[in-house]
C-alpha positions in Angstrom: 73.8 97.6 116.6 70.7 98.9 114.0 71.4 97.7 111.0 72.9 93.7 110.1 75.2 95.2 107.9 77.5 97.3 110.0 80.7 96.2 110.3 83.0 96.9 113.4 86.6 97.3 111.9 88.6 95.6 115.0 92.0 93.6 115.2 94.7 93.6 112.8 95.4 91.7 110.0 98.9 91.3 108.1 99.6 90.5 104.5 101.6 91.3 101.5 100.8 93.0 98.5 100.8 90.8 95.4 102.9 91.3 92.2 100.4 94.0 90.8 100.3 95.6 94.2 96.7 95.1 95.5 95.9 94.3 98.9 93.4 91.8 100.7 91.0 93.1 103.3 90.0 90.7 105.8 86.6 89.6 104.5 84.9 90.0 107.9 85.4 93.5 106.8 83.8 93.1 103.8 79.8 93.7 104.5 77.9 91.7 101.8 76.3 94.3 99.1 79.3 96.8 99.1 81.0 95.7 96.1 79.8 98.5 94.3 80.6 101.0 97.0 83.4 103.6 97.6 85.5 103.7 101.1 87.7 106.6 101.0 91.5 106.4 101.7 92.9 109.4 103.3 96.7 110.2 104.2 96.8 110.2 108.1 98.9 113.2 109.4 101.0 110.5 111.5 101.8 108.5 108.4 99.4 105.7 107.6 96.6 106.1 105.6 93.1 106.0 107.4 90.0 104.2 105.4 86.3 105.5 106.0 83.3 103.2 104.9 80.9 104.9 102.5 78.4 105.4 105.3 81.4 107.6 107.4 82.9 108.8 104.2 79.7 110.7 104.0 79.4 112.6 106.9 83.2 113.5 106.6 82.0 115.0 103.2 78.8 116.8 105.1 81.1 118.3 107.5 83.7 119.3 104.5 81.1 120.8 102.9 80.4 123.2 105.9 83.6 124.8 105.7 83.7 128.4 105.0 85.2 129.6 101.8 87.2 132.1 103.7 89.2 129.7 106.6 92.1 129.8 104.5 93.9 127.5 106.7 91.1 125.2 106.6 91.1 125.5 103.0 94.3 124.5 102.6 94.3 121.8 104.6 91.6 120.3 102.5 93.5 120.4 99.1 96.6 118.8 101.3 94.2 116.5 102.2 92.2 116.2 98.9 94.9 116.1 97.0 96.3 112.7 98.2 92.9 111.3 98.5 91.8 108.0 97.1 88.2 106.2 97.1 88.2 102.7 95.9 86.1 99.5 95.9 86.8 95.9 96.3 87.6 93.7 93.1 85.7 90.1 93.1 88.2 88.6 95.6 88.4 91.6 98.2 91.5 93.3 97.2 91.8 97.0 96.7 94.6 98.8 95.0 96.2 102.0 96.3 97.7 105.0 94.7 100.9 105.2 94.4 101.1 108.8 96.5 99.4 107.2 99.4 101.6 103.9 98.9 104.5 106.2 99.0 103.1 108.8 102.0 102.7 105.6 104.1 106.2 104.0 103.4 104.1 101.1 102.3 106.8 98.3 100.5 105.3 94.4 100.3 104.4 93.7 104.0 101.1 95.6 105.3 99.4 96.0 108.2 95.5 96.3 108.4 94.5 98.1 111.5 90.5 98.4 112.8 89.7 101.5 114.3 86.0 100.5 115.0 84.1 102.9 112.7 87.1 102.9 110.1 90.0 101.0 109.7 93.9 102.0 109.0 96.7 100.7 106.4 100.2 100.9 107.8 103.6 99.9 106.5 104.8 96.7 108.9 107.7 98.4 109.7 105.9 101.8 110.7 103.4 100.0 112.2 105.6 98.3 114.4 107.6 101.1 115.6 104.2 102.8 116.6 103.2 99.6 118.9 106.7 98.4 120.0 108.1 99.9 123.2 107.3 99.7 127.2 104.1 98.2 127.7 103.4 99.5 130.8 103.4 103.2 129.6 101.4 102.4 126.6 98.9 101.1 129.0 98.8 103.7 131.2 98.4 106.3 127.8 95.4 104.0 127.4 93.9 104.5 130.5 94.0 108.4 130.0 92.6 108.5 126.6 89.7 106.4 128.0 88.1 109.7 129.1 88.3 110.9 125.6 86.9 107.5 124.0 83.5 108.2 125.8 84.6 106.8 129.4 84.8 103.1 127.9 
């Protein structure tokens, strides 16, 4: 996998927000050396908020920075986008704390769901969270058999 320190955001993790609202990420996640380092939270379009890693944070930026002045509907996509942002780093003990305007875009309340994406990881509301994976399992399996294709033919 190159380098020792690449984490592969897989599984998910529940667990409450404490009294002052900050949120423990599994450690595993957690590379050692980061401490100092920004992930970026962005509101997802589906309603969770998706979290790059500073290394996949930057080559969103890159390909931000690429866009024409002109694509006004890419433009205002980005200050949708931008304007809800967040980066953040871990305190000593590994918890972050969100923004209100993401907390509030996701429906986030006490009970949170951690969810890796492989290269990035997701924060969902439980309740959203479970909506989105609850219903007949065979026709989410067969939705994951299609989208193998678009995965990279996994």
């Amino acid at each position: 996998m190159g380098n020792l320190n690449t984490v592969i955001y897989t599984g998910e993790y529940r667990h409450n927000r404490d009294a002052k609202g900050r949120l423990t990420v599994p450690s595993k996640w957690r590379p050692q050396g980061i401490e100092n380092e920004e992930f970026l939270a962005l509101p997802n379009p589906k309603g969770w908020i998706s979290v790059y890693p500073p290394k996949r944070a930057e080559k969103l930026i890159e390909r931000i920075s690429n866009i024409d002045l002109a694509a006004d509907e890419e433009q205002e996509a980005l200050v949708r986008l931008s304007s809800m942002a967040q980066t953040f780093s871990f305190d000593a003990q590994g918890r972050i704390n969100l923004d209100p305007i993401l907390i509030e875009y996701a429906g986030i309340g006490k009970e949170v769901v951690l969810q890796g994406n492989f290269a990035t990881f997701s924060i969902w509301s439980q309740a959203r969270y479970d909506d989105f994976v609850s219903g007949n399992t065979a026709e989410r399996s067969a939705k994951l058999v299609e989208s193998l294709p678009k995965l990279g033919g996994i």
